[in-house]
N, CA, C and O atoms as a Tripos MOL2 file, in Angstrom:
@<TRIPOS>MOLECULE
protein
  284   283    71     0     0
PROTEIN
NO_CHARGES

@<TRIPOS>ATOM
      1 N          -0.1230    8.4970    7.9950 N.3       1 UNK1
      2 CA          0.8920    7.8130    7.2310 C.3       1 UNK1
      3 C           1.3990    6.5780    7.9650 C.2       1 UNK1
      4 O           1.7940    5.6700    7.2330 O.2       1 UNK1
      5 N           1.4560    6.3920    9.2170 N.am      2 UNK2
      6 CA          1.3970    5.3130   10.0440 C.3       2 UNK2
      7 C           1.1960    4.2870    9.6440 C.2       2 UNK2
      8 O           2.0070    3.4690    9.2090 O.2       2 UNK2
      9 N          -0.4250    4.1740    9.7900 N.am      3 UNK3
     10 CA         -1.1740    3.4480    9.2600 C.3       3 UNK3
     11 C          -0.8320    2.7490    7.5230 C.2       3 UNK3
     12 O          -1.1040    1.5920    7.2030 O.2       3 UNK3
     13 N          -0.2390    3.7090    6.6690 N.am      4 UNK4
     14 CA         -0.1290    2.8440    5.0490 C.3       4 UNK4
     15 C           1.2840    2.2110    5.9880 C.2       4 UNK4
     16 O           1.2950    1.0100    6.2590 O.2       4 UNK4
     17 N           2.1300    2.8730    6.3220 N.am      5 UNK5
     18 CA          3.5790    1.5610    6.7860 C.3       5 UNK5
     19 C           3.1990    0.8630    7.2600 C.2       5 UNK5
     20 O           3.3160   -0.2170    6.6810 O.2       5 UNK5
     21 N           2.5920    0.8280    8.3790 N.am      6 UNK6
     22 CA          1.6200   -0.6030    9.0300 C.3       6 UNK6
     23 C           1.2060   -1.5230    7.7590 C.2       6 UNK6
     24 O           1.8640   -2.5590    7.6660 O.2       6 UNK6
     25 N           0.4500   -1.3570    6.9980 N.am      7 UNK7
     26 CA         -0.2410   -2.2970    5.8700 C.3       7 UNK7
     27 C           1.0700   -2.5200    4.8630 C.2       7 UNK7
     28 O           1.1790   -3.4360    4.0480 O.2       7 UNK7
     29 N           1.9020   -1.6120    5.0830 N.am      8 UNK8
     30 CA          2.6900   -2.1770    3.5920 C.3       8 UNK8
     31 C           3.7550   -2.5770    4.4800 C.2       8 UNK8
     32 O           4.7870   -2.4820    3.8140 O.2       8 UNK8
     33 N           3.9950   -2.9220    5.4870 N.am      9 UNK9
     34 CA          4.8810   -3.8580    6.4050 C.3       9 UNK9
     35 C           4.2650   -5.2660    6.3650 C.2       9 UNK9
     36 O           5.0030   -6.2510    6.3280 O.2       9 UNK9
     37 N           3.1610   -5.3600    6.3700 N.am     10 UNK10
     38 CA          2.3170   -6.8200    6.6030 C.3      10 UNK10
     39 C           2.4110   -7.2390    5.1580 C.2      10 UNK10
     40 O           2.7970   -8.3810    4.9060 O.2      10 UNK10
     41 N           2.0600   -6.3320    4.1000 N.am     11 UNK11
     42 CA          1.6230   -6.8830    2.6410 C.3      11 UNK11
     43 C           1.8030   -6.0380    1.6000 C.2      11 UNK11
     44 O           0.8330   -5.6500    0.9490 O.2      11 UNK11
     45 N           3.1470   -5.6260    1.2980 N.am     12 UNK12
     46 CA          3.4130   -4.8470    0.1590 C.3      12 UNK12
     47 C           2.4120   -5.2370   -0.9860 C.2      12 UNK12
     48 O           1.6390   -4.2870   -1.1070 O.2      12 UNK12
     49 N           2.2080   -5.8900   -1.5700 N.am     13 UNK13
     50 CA          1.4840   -6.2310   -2.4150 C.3      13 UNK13
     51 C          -0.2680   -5.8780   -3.0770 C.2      13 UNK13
     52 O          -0.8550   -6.0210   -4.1490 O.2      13 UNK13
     53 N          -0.6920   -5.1720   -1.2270 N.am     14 UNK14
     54 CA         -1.9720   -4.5110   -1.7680 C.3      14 UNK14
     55 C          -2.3600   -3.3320   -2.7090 C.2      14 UNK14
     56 O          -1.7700   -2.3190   -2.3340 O.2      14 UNK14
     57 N          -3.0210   -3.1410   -3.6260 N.am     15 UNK15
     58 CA         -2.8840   -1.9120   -4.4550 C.3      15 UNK15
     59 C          -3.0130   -0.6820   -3.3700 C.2      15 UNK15
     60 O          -3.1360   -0.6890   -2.1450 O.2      15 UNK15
     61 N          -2.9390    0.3080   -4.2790 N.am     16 UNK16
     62 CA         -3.2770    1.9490   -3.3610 C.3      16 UNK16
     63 C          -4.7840    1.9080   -2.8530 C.2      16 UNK16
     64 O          -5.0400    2.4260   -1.7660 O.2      16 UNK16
     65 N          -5.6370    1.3980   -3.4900 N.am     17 UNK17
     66 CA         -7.2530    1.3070   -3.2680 C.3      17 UNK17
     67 C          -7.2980    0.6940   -2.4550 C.2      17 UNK17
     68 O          -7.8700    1.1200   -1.4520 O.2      17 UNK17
     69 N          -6.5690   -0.9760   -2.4560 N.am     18 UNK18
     70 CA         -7.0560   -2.0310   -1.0780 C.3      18 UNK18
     71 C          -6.9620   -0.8960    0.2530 C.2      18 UNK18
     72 O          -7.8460   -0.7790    1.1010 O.2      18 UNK18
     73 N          -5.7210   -0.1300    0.2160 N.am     19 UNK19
     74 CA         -5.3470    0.2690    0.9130 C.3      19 UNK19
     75 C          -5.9910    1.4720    1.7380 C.2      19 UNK19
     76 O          -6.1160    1.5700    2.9590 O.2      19 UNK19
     77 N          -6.3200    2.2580    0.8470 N.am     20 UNK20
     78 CA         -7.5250    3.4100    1.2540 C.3      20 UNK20
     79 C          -8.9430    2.6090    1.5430 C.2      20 UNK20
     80 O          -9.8340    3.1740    2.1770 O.2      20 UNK20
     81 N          -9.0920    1.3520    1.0790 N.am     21 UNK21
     82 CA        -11.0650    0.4980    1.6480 C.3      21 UNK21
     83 C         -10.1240    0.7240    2.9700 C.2      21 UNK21
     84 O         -10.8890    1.3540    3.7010 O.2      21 UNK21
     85 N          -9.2510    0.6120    3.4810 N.am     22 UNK22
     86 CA         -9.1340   -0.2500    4.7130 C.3      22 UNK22
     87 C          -8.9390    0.9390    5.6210 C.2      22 UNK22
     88 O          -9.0230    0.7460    6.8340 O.2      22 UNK22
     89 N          -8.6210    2.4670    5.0380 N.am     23 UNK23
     90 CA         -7.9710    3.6000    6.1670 C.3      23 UNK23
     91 C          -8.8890    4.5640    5.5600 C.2      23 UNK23
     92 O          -8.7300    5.6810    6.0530 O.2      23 UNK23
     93 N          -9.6890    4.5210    4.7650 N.am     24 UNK24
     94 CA        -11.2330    5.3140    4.5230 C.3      24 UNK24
     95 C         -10.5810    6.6290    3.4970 C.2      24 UNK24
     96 O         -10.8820    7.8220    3.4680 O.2      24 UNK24
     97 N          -9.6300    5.8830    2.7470 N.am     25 UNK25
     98 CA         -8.8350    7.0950    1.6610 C.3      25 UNK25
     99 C          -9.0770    6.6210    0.4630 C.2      25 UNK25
    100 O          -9.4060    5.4380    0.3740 O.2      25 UNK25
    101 N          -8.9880    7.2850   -0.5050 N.am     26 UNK26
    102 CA         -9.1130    6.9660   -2.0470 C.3      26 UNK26
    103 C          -7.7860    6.7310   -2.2530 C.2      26 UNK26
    104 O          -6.8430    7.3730   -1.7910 O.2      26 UNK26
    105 N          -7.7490    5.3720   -3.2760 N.am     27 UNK27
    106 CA         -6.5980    5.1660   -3.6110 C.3      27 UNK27
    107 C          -5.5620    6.1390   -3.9830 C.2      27 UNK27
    108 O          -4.4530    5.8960   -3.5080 O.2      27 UNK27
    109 N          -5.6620    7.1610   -4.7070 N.am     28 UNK28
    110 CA         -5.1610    8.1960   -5.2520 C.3      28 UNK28
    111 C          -4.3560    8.9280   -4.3550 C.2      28 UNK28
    112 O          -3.2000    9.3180   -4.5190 O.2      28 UNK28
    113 N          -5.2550    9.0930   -3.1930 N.am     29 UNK29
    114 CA         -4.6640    9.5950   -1.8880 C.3      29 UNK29
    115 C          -3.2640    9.0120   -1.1050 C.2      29 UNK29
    116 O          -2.1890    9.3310   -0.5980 O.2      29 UNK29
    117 N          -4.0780    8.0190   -1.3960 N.am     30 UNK30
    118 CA         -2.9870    6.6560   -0.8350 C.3      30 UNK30
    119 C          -1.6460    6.8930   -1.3250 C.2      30 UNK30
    120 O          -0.7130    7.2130   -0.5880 O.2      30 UNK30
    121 N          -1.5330    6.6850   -2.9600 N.am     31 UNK31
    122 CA         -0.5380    6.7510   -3.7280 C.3      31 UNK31
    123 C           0.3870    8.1310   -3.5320 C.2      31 UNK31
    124 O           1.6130    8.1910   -3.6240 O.2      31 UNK31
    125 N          -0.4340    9.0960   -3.2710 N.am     32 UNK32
    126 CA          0.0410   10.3810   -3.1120 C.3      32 UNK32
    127 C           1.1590   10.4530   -1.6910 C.2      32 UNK32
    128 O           2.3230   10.8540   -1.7120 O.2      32 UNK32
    129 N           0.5890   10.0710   -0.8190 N.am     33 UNK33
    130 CA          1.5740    9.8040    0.4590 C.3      33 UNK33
    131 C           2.3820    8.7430    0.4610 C.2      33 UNK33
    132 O           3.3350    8.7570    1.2400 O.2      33 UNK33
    133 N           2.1150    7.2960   -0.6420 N.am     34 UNK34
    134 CA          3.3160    6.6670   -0.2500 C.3      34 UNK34
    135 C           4.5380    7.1950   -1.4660 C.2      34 UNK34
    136 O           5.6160    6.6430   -1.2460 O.2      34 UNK34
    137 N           4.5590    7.9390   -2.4190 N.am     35 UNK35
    138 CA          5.1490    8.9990   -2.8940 C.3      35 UNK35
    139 C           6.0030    9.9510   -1.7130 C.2      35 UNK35
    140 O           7.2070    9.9110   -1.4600 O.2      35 UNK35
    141 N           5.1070   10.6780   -1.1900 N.am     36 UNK36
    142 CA          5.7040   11.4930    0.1030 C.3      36 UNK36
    143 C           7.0290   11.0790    0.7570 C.2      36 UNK36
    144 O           8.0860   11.7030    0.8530 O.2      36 UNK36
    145 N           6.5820    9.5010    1.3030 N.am     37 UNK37
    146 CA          7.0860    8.5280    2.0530 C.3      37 UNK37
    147 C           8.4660    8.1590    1.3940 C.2      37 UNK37
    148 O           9.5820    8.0950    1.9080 O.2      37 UNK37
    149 N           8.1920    8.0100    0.5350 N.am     38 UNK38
    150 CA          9.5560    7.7390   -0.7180 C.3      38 UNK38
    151 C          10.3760    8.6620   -1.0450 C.2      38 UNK38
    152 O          11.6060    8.6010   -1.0410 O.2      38 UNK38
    153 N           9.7770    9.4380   -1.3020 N.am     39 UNK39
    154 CA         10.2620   11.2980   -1.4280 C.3      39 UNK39
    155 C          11.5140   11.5850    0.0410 C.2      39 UNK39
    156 O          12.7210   11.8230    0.0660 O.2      39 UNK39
    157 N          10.5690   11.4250    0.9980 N.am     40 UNK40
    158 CA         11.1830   12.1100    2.3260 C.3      40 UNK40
    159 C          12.3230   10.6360    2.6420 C.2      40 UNK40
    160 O          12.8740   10.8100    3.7290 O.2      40 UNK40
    161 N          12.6140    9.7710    2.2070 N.am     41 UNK41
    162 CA         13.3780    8.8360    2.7670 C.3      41 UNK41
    163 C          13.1110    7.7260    3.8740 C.2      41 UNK41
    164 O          13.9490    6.9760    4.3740 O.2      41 UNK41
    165 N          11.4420    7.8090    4.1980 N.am     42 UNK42
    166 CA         10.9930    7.2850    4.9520 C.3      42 UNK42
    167 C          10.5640    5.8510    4.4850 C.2      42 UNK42
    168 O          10.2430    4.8780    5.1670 O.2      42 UNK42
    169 N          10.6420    5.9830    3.2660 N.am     43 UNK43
    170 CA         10.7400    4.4800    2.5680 C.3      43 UNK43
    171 C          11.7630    4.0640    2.0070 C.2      43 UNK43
    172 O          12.0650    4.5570    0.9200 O.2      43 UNK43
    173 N          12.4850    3.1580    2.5270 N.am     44 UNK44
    174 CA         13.7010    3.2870    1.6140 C.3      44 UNK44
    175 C          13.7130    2.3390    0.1900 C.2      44 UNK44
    176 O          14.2350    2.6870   -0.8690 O.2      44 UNK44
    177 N          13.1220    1.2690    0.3990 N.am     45 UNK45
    178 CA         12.7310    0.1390   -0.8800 C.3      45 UNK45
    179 C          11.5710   -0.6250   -0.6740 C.2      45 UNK45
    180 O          10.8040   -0.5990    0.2880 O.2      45 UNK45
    181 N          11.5430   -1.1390   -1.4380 N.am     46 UNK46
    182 CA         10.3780   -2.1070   -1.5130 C.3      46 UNK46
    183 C          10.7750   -3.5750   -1.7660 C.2      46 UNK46
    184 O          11.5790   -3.7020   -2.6890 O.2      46 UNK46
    185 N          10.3170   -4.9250   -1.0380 N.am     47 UNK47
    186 CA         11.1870   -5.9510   -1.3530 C.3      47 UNK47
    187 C          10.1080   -7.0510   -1.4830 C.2      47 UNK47
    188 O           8.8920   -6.8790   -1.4070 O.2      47 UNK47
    189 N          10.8440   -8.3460   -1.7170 N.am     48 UNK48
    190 CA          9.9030   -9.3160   -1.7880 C.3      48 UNK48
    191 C          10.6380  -10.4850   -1.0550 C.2      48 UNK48
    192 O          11.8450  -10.7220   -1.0940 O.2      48 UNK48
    193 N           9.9110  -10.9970   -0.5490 N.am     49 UNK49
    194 CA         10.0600  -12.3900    0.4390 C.3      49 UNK49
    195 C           9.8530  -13.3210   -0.4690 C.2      49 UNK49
    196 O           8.8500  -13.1560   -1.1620 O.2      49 UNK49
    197 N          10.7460  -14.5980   -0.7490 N.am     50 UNK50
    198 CA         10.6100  -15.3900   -1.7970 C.3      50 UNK50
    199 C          10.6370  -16.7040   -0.6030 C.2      50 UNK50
    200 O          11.6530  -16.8580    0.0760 O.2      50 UNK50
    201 N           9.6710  -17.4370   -0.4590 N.am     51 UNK51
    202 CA          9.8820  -18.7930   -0.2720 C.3      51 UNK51
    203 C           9.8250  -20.3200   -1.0370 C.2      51 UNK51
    204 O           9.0120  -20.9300   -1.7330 O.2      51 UNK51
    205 N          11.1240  -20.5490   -0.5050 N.am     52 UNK52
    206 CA         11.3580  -21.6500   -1.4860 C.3      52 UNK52
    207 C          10.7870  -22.9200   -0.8230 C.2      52 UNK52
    208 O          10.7910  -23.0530    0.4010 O.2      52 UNK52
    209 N          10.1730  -24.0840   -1.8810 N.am     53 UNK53
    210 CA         10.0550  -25.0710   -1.2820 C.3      53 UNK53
    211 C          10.9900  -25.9890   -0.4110 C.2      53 UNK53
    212 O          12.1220  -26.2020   -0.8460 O.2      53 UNK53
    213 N          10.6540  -26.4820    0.6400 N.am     54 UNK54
    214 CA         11.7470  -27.3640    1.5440 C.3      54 UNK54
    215 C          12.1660  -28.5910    1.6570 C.2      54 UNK54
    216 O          12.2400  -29.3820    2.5980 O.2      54 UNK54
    217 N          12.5450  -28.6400    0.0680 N.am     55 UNK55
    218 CA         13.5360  -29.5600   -0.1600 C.3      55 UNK55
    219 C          14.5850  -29.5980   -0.2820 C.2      55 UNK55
    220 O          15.2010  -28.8250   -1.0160 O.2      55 UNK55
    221 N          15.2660  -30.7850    0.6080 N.am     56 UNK56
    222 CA         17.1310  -30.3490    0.6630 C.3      56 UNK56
    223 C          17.8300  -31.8530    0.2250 C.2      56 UNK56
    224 O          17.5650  -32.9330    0.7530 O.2      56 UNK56
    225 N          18.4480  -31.6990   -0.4880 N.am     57 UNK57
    226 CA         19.3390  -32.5480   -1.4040 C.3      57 UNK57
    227 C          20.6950  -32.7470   -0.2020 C.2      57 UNK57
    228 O          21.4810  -31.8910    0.2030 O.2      57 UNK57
    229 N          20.6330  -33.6280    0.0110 N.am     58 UNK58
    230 CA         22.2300  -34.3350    0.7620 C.3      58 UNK58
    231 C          22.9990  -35.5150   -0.0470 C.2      58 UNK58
    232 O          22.4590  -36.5530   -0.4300 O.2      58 UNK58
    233 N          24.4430  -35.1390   -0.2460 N.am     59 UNK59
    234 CA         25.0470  -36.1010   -0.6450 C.3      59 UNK59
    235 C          26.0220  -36.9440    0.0520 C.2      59 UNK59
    236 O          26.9820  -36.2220    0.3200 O.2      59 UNK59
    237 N          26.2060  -38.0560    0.4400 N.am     60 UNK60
    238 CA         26.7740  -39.1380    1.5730 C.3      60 UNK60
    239 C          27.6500  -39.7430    0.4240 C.2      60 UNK60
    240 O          27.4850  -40.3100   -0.6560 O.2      60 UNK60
    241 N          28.6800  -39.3170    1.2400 N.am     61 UNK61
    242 CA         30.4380  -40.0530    0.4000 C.3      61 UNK61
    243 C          30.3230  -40.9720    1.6370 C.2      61 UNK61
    244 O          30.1480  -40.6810    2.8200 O.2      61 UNK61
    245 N          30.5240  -42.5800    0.8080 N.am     62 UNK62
    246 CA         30.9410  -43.9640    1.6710 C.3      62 UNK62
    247 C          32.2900  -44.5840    1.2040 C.2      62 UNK62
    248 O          32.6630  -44.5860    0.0310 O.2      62 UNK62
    249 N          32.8880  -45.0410    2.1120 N.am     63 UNK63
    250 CA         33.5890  -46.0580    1.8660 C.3      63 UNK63
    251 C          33.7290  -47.5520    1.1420 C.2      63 UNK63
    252 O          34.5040  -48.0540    0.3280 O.2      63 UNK63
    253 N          32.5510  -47.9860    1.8860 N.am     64 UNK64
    254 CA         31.9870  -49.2570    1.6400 C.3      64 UNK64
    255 C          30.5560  -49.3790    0.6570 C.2      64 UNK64
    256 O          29.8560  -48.3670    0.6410 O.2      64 UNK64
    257 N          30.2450  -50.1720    0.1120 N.am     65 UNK65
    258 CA         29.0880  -50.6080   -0.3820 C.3      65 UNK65
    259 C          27.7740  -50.7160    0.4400 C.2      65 UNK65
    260 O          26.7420  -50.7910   -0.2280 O.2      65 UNK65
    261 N          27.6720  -50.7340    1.6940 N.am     66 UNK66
    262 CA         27.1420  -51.0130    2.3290 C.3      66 UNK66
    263 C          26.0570  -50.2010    2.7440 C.2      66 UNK66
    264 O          25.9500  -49.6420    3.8360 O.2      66 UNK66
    265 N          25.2480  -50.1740    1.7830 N.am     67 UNK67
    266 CA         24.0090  -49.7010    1.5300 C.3      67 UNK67
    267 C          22.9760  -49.7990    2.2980 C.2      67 UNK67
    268 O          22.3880  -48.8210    2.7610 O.2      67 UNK67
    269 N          22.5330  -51.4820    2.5880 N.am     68 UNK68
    270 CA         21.3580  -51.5180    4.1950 C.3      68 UNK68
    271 C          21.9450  -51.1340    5.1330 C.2      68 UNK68
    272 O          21.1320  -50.7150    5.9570 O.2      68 UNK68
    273 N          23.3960  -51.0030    5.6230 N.am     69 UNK69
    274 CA         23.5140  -50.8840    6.7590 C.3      69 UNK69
    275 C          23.0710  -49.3930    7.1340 C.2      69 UNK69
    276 O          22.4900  -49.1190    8.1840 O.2      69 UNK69
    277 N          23.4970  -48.2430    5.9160 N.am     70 UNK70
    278 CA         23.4080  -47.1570    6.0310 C.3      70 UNK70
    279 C          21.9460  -46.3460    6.4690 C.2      70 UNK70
    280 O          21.6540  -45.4080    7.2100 O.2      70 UNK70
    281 N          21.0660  -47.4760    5.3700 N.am     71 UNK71
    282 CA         19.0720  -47.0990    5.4120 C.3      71 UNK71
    283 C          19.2400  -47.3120    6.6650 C.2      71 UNK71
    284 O          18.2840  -47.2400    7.4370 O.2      71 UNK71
@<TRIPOS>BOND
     1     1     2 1
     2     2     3 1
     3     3     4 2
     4     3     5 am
     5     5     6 1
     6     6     7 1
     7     7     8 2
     8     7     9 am
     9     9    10 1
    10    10    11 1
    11    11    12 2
    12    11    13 am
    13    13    14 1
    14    14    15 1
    15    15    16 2
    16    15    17 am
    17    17    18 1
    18    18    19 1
    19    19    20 2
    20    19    21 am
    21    21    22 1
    22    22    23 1
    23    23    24 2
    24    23    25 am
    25    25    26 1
    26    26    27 1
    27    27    28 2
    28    27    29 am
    29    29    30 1
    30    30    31 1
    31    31    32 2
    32    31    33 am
    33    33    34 1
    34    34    35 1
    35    35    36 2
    36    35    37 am
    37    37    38 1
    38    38    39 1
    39    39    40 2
    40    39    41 am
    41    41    42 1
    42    42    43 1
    43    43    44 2
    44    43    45 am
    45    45    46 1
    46    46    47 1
    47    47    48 2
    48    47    49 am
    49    49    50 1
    50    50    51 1
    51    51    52 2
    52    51    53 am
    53    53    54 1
    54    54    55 1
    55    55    56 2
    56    55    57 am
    57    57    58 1
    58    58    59 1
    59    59    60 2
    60    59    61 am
    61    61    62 1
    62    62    63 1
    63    63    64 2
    64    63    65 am
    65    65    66 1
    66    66    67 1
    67    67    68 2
    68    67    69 am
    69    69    70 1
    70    70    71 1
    71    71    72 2
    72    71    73 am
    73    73    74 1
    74    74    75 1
    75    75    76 2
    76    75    77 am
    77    77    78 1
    78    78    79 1
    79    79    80 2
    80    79    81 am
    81    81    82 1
    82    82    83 1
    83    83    84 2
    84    83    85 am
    85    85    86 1
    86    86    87 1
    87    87    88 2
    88    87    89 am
    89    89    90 1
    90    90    91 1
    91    91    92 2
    92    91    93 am
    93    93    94 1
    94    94    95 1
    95    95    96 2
    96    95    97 am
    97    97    98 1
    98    98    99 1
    99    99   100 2
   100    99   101 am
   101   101   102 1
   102   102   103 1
   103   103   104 2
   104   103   105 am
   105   105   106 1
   106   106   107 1
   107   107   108 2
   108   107   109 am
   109   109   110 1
   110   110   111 1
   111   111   112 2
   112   111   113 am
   113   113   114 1
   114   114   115 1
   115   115   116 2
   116   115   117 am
   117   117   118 1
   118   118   119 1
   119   119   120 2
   120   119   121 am
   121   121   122 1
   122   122   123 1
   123   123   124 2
   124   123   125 am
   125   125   126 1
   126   126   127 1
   127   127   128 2
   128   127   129 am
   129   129   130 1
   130   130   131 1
   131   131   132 2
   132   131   133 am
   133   133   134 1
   134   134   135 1
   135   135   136 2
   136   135   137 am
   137   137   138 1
   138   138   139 1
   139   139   140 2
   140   139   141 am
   141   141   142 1
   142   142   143 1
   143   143   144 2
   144   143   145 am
   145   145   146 1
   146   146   147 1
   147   147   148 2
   148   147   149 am
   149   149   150 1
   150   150   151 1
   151   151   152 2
   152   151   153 am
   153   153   154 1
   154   154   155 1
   155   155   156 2
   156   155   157 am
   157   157   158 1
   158   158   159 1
   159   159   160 2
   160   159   161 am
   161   161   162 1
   162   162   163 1
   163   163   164 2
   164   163   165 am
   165   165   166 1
   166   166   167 1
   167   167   168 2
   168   167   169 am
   169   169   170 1
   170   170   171 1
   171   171   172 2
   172   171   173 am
   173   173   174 1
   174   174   175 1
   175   175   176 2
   176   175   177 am
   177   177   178 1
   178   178   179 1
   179   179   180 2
   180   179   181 am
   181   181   182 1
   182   182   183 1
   183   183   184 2
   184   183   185 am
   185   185   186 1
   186   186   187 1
   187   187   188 2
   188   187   189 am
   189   189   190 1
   190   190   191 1
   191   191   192 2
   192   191   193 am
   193   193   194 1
   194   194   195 1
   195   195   196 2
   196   195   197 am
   197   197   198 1
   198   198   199 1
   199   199   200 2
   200   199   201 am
   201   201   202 1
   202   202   203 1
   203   203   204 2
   204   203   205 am
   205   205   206 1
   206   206   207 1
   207   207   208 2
   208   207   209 am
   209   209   210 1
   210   210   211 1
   211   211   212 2
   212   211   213 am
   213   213   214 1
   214   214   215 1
   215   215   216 2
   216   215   217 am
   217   217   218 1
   218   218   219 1
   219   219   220 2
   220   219   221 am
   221   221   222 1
   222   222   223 1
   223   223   224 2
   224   223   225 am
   225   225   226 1
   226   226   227 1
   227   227   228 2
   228   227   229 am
   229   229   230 1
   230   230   231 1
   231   231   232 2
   232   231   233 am
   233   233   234 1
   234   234   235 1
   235   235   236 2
   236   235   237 am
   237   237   238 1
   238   238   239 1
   239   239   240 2
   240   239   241 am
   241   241   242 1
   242   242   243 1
   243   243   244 2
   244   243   245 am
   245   245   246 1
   246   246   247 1
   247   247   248 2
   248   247   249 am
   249   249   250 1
   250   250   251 1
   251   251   252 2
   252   251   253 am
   253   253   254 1
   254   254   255 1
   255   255   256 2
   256   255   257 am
   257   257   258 1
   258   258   259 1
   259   259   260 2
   260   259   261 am
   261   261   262 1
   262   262   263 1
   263   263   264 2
   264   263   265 am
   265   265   266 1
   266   266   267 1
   267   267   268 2
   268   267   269 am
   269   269   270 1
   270   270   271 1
   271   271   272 2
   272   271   273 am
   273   273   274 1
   274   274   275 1
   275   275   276 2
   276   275   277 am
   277   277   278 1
   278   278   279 1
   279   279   280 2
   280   279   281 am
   281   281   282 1
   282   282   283 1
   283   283   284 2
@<TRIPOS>SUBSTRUCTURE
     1 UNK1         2 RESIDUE 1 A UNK
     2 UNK2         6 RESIDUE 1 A UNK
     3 UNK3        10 RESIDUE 1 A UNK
     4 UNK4        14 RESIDUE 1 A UNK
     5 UNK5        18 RESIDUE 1 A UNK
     6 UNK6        22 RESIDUE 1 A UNK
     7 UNK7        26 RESIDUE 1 A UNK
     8 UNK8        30 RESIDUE 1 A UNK
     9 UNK9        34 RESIDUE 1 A UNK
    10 UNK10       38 RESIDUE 1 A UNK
    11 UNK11       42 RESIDUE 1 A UNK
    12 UNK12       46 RESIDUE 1 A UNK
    13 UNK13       50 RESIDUE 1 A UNK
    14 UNK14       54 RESIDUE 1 A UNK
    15 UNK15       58 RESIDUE 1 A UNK
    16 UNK16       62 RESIDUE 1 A UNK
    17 UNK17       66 RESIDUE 1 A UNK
    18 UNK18       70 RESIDUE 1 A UNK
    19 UNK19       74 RESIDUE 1 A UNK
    20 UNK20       78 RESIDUE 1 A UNK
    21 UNK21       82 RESIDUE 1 A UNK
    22 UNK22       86 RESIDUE 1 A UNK
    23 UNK23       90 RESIDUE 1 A UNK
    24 UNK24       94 RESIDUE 1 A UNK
    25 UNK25       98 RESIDUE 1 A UNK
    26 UNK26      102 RESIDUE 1 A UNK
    27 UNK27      106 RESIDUE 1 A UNK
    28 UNK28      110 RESIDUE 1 A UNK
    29 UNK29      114 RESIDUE 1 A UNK
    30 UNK30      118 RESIDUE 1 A UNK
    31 UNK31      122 RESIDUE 1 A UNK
    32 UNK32      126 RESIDUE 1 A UNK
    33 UNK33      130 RESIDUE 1 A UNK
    34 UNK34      134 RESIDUE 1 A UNK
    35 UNK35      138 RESIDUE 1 A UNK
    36 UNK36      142 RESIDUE 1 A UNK
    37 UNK37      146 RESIDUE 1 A UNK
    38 UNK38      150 RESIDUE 1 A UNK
    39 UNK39      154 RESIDUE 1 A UNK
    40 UNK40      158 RESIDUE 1 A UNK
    41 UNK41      162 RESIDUE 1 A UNK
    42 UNK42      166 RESIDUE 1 A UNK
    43 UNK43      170 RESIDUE 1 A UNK
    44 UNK44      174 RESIDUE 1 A UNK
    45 UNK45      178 RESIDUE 1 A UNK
    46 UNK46      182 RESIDUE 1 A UNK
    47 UNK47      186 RESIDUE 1 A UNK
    48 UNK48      190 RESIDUE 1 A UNK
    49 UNK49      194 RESIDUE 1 A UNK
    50 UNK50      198 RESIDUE 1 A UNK
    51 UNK51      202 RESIDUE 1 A UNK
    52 UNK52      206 RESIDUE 1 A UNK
    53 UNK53      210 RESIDUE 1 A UNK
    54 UNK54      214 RESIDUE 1 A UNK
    55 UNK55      218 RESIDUE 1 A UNK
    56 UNK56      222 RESIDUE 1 A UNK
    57 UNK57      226 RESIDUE 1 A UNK
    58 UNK58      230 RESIDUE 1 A UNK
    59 UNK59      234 RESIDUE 1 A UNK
    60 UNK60      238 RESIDUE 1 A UNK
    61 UNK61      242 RESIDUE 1 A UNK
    62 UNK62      246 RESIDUE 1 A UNK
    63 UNK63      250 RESIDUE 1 A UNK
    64 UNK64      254 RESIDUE 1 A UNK
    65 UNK65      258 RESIDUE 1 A UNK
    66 UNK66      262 RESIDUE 1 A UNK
    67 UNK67      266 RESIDUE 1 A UNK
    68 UNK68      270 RESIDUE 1 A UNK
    69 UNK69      274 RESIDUE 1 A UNK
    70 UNK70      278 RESIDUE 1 A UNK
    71 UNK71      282 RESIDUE 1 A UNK
C-alpha cells in the first residue's frame, strides 16, 4: 500500500490500472486498497493543484502626468 501513496502523491490523476502496470496489480486490486486506504483514514482527501498563469496586473496611482519619466 506504500507504494499506491507513493504514486498518488506524485500524480493523483493516474487511473487504478496505470497504477497496477506500474506495481504488477490489476487495476481492480488497486481500487480495492485505495478504498481500504480511505476506509481506514489513511487517506484523508484527494486534491488538485491548480496553476495559474503568471500574469500580474499592477496599478500605479501618480501625481503628475509624467508618463516618460515613469517608463
Amino acid at each position: 500500500m506504500e507504494k499506491i501513496i507513493g504514486i498518488l502523491q506524485e500524480n493523483s490523476g493516474l487511473t487504478n490500472k496505470e497504477i497496477g502496470v506500474m506495481i504488477h496489480l490489476t487495476g481492480q486490486a488497486v481500487g480495492n486498497r485505495i478504498i481500504k486506504l480511505v476506509e481506514n483514514g489513511i487517506i484523508r482527501k484527494f486534491s488538485v493543484e491548480i496553476e495559474y498563469p503568471k500574469t500580474q496586473f499592477i496599478r500605479v496611482f501618480m501625481d503628475r502626468n509624467n508618463f516618460s519619466d515613469f517608463e
